[in-house]
C-alpha positions in Angstrom: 6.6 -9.1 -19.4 5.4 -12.4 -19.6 4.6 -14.1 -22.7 2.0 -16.0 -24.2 0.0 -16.9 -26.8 -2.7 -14.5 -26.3 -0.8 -11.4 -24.9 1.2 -10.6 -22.3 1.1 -9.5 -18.3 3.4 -7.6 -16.0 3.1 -7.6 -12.6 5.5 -5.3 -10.6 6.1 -3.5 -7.4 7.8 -0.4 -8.2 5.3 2.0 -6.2 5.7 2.0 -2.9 2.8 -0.2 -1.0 1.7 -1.1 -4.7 1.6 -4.1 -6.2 0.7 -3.4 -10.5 -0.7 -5.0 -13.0 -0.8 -4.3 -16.6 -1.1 -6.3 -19.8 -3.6 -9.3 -20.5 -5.1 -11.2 -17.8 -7.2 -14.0 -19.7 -7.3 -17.9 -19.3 -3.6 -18.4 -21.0 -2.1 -15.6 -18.7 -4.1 -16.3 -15.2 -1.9 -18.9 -13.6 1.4 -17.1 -14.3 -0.1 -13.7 -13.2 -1.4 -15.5 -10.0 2.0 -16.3 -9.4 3.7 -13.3 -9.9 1.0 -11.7 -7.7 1.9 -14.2 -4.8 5.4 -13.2 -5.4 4.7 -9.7 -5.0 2.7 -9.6 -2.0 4.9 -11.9 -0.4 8.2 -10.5 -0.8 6.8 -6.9 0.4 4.6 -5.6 2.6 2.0 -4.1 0.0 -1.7 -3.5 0.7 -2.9 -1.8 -2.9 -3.4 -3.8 -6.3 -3.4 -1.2 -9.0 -5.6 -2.8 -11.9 -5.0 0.8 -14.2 -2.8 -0.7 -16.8 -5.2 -3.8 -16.9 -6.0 -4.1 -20.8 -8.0 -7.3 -21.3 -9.4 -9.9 -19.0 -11.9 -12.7 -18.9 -13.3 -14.7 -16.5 -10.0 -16.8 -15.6 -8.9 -13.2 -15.1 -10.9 -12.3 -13.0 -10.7 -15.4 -10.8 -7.0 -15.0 -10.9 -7.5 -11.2 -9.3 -10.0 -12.5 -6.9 -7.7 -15.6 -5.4 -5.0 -13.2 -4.9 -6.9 -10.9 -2.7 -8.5 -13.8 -0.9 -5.0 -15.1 -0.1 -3.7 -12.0 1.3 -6.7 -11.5 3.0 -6.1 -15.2 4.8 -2.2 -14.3 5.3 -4.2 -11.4 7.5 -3.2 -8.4 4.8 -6.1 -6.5 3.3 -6.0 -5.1 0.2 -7.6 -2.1 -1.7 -8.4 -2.7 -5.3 -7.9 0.5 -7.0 -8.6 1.6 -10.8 -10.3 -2.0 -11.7 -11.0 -1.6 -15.6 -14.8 -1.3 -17.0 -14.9 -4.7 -18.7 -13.2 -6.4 -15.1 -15.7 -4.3 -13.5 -18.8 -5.2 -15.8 -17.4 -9.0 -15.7 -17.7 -9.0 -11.9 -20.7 -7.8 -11.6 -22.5 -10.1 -13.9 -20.6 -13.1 -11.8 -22.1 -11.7 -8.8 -18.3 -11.0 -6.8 -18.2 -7.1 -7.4 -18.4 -6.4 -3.9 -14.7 -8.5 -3.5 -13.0 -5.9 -6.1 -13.9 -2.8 -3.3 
């Protein structure tokens, strides 16, 4: 996990073709997730972003989520979103970029 003052993240690749996130994604956690994210896609070849263990996230959140997919997507690697939690999912869809999360 990685620390911070208003929770924590984990990002991991343990499934195969998975990359996981769990914990806090909010505007103190967003950069570091981000990165670990990068990491993870970059280091394997991984095409799904599991969003299951996803516990709280705001709008810095969200954006973090959203450049990550847009970056695999430009390093030509499309990515399912699967299990994106309700508030992520009401969040997007009030910021009009629900469609990206599909």
């Amino acid at each position: 996990m990685a620390p911070s003052k208003s929770g924590q993240f984990r990002v991991s690749s343990d499934v195969p073709d998975t990359v996981s996130v769990s914990g806090t994604l909010n505007f103190a956690t967003a950069a570091g997730a981000l990165e670990a994210m990068r990491s993870a896609f970059a280091k394997n070849d991984r095409h799904t972003l599991d969003l299951s263990d996803v516990d709280t996230c705001d709008s810095a959140g969200l954006a973090c989520v959203l450049a990550a997919l847009s970056e695999a997507d430009n390093d030509g690697r499309h990515v399912v979103v699967r299990h994106v939690p309700a508030g992520m999912q009401a969040l997007a869809r009030v910021c009009g970029v629900e469609p990206f999360l599909h």
